[in-house]
C-alpha positions as protocol buffer text, in pm:
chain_id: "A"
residue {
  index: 1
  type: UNK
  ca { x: 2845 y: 13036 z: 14262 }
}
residue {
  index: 2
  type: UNK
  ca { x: 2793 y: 12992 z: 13912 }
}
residue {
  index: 3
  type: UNK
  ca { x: 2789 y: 13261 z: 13646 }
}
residue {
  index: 4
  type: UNK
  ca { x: 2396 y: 13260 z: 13608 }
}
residue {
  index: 5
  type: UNK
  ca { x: 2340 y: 13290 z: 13997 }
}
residue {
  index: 6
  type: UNK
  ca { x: 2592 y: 13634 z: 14047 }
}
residue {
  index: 7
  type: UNK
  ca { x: 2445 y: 13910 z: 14143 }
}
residue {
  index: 8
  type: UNK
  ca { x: 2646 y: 14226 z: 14067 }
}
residue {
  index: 9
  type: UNK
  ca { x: 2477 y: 14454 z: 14309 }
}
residue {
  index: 10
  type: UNK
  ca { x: 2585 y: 14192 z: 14611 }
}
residue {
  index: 11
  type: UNK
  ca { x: 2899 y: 14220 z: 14487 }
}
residue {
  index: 12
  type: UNK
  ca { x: 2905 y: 14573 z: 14492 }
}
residue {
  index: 13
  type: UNK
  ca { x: 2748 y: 14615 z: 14840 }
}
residue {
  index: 14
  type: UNK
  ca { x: 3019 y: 14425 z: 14967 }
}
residue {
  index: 15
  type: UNK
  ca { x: 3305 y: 14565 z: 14821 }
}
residue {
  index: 16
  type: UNK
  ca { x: 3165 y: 14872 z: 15001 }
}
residue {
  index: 17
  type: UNK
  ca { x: 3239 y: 14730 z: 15306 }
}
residue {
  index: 18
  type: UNK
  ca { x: 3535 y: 14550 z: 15253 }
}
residue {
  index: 19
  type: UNK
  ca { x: 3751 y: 14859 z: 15383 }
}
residue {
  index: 20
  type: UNK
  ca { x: 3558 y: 14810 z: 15672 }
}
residue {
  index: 21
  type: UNK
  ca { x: 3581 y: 14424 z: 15730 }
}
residue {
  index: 22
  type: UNK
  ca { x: 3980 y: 14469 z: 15690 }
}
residue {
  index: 23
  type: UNK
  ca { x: 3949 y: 14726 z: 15989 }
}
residue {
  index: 24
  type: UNK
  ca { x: 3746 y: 14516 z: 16175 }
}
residue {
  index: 25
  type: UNK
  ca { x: 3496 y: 14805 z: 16224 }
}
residue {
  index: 26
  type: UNK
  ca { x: 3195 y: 14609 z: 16112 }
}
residue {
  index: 27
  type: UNK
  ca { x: 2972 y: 14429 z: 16347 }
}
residue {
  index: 28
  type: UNK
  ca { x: 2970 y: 14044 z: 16369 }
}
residue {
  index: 29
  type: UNK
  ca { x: 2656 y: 13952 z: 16155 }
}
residue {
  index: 30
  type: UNK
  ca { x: 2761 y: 14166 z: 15846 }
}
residue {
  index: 31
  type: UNK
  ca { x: 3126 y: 14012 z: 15946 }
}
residue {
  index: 32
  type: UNK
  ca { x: 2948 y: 13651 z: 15852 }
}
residue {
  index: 33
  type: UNK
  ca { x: 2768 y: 13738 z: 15533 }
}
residue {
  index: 34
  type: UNK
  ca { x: 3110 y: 13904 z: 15365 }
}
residue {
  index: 35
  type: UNK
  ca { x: 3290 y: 13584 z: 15469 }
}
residue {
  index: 36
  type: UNK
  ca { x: 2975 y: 13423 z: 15302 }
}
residue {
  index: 37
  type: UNK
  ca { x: 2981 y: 13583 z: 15004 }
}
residue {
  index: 38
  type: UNK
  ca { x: 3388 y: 13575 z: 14952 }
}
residue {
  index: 39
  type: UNK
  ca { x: 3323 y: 13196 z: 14992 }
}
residue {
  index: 40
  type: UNK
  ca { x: 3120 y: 13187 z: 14705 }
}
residue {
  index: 41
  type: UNK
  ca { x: 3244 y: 13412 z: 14504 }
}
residue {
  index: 42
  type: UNK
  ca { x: 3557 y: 13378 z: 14357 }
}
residue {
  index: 43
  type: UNK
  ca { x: 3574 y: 13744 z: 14205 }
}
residue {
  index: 44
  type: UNK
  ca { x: 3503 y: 13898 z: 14575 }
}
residue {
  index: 45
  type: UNK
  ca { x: 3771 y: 13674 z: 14704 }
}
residue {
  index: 46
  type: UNK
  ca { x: 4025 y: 13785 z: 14471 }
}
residue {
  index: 47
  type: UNK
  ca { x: 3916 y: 14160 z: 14578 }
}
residue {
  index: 48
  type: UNK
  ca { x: 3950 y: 14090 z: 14929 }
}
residue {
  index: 49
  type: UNK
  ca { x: 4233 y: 13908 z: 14865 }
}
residue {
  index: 50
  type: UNK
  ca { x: 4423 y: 14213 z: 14721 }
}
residue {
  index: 51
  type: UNK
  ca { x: 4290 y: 14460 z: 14940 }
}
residue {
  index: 52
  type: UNK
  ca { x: 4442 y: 14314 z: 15248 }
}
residue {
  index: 53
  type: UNK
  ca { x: 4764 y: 14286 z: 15063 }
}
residue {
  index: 54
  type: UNK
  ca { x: 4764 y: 14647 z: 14942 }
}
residue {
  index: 55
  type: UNK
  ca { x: 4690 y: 14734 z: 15313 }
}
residue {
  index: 56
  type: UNK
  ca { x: 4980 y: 14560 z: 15436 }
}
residue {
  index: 57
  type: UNK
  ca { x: 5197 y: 14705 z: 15131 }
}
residue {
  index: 58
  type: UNK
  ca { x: 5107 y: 15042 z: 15221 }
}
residue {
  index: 59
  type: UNK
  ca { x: 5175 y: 14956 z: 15587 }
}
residue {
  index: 60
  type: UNK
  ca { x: 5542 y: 14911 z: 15522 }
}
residue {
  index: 61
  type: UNK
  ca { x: 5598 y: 15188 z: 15301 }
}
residue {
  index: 62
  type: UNK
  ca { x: 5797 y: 15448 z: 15534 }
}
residue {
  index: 63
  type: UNK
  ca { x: 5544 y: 15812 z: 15447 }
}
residue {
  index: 64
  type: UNK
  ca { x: 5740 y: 16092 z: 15191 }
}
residue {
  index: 65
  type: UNK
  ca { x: 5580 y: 16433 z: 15275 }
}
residue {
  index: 66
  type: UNK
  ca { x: 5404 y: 16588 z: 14989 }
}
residue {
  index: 67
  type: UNK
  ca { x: 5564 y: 16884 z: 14830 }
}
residue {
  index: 68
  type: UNK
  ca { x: 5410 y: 17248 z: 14984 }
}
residue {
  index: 69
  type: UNK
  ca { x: 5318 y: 17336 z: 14641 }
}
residue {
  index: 70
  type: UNK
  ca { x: 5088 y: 17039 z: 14572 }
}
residue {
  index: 71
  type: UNK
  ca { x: 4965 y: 17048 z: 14883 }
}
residue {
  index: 72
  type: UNK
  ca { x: 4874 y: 17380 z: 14785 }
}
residue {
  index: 73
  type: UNK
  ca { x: 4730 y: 17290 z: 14439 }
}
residue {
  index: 74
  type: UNK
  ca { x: 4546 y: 17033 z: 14566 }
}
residue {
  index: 75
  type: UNK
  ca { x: 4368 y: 17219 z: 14835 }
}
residue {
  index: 76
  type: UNK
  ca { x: 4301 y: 17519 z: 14600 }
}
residue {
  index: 77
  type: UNK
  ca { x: 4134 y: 17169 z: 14346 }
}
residue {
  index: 78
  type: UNK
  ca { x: 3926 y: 17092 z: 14633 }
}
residue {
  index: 79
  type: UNK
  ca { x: 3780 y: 17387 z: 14696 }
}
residue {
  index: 80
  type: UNK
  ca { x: 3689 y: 17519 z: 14363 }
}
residue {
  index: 81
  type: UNK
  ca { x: 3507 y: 17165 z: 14356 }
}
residue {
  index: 82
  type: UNK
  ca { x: 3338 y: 17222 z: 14646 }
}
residue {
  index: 83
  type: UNK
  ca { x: 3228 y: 17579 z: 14528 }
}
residue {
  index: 84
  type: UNK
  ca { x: 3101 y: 17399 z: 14190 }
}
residue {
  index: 85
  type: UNK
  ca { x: 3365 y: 17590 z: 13999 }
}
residue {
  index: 86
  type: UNK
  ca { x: 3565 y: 17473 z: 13674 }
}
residue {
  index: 87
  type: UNK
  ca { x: 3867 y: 17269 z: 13758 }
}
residue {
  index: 88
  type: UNK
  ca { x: 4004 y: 17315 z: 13392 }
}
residue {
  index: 89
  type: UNK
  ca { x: 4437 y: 17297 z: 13460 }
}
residue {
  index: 90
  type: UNK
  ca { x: 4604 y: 17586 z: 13267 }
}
């Protein structure tokens, strides 16, 4: 695909999907035009590319629980964002 010919907002409606793709939770014909468009598209390739390496990464990566008091900072974050309220750190 040559500079001229990309469309940004193809690109971008893949790489929403791309999660997806990796999880094989999209059906077959939107399977086909990702695999399309990565063949094309050297930028989208490189994404994928990295994406299924960062998912295999973070697949090997044994989990470290998260510290009660973030935990508790970040759901008192999220709700004062979901009430529309300042989230200004003192």
């Amino acid at each position: 695909m040559t500079s001229d010919q990309h469309d940004h907002n193809h690109c971008l409606s893949m790489f929403e999907k791309l999660s997806e793709y990796i999880d094989n939770e999209l059906d077959v014909v939107t399977c086909r035009d990702i695999e399309r468009h990565v063949a094309e598209c050297i930028p989208c390739k490189i994404c994928l590319e990295t994406l299924k390496r960062t998912v295999k990464l973070c697949k090997k990566v044994d989990p470290i629980p998260v510290p009660e008091s973030v935990s508790v900072k970040l759901k008192e974050l999220i709700q004062n964002m979901s009430a529309g309220r300042s989230i200004v750190q003192k």
